[in-house]
N, C-alpha and C positions, 0 to 999 in steps of 0.2 A: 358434485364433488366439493364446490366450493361451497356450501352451506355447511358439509360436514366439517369441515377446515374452519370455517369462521366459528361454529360453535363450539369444537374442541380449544379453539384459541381462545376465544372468551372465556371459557369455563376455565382455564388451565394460564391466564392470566393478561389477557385480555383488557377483563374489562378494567385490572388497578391499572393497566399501560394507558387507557383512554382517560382513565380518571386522572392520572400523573400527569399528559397532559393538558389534561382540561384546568388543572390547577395550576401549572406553568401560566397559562393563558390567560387565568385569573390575577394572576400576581401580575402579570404585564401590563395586564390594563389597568389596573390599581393603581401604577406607577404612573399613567398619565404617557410618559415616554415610550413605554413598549408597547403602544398600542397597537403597530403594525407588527409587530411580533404574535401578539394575542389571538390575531387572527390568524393564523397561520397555527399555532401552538391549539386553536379549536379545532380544525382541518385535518393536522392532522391526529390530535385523539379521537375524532370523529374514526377516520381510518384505521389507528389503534386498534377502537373495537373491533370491527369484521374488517380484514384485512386482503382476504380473500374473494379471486375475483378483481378486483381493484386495483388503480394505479396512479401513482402521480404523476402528473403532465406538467407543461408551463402553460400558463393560462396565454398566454401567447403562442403558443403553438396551438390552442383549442380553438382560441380564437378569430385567430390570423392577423391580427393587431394587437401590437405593446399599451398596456396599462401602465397606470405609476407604479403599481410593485415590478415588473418584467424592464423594466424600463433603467434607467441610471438610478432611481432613487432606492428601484430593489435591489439592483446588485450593492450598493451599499449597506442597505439594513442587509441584506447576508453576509456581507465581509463582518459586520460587528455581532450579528448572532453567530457566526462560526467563532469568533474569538471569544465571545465571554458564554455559551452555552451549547453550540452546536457540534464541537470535536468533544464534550465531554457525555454528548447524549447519543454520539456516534459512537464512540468507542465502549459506553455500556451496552449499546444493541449487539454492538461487533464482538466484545467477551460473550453475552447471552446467545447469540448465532453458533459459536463456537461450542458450547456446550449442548445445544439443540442438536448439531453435528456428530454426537458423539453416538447419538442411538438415529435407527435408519427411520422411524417412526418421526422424530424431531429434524428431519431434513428438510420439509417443508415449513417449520415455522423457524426455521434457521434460514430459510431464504425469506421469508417474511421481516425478521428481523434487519438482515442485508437490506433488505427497499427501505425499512425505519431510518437505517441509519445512514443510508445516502439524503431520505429528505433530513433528516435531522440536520446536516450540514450545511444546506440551503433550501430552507422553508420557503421563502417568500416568494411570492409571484406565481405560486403552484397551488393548482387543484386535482382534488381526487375525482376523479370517474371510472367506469367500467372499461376493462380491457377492450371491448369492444368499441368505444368511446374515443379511447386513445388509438387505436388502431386509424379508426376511419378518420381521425383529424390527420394524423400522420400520413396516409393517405393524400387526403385532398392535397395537404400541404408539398408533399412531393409532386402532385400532379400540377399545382400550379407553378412549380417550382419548374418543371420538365416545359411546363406552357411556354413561360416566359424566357427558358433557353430558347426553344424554337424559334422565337420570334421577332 
């Protein structure tokens, strides 16, 4: 099902969302300063494209250990990506969700849109993988979380 989903969503616009931001990504890194923005802004039109299927995580929840993005220095580049780009890339997923809403055919890429625009708010420190992916770190993470109560 999710292959049908990803190629209706590419074909139907898709792939200018991953191209939009792949070209985000590119002006980041041009600027020298956004470069930890860049990466994140490739990630996620990486996901743009087939969206389906897929989900963003914190690479520290994948993990099990903070990086520099998941860490203080990420929660800052997202406090200033949400202020100078991230509510205004939110709230164009959040109108286009809306519209997606409107027919029962576009309710799935209107929740597609809804995960856009939650990462769009805070990109940084976050990787795409499969549902599955996410799941079993989620998982481990709880189990070792239950461990360490016990003991």
């Amino acid at each position: 099902m999710s292959a049908i989903g990803n190629l209706l969503w590419f074909v139907f616009g898709g792939l200018w969302m991953g191209l939009g931001w792949w070209l985000a990504g590119v002006i980041c890194a041009l600027t020298i300063v956004g470069l930890p923005w860049a990466k994140s802004c490739f990630v996620i039109g990486q996901f743009a494209f087939l969206p389906f299927g897929k989900e963003a995580i914190s690479r520290a929840e994948l993990s099990g250990f903070e990086d520099v993005g998941t860490g203080v220095l990420g929660a800052i580049g997202n406090v200033l990506w949400f202020l100078i780009a991230g509510v205004w890339l939110a709230i164009g997923h959040v109108v286009t969700a809306c519209a997606c809403f409107v027919t029962i055919i576009g309710i799935p890429f209107g929740i597609q849109h809804l995960k856009l625009a939650g990462l769009a708010l805070a990109p940084v420190g976050k990787t795409i993988v499969s549902i599955e992916e996410a799941d079993a770190a989620r998982l481990y993470v709880a189990q070792a979380t239950v461990a360490r109560m016990r003991s």
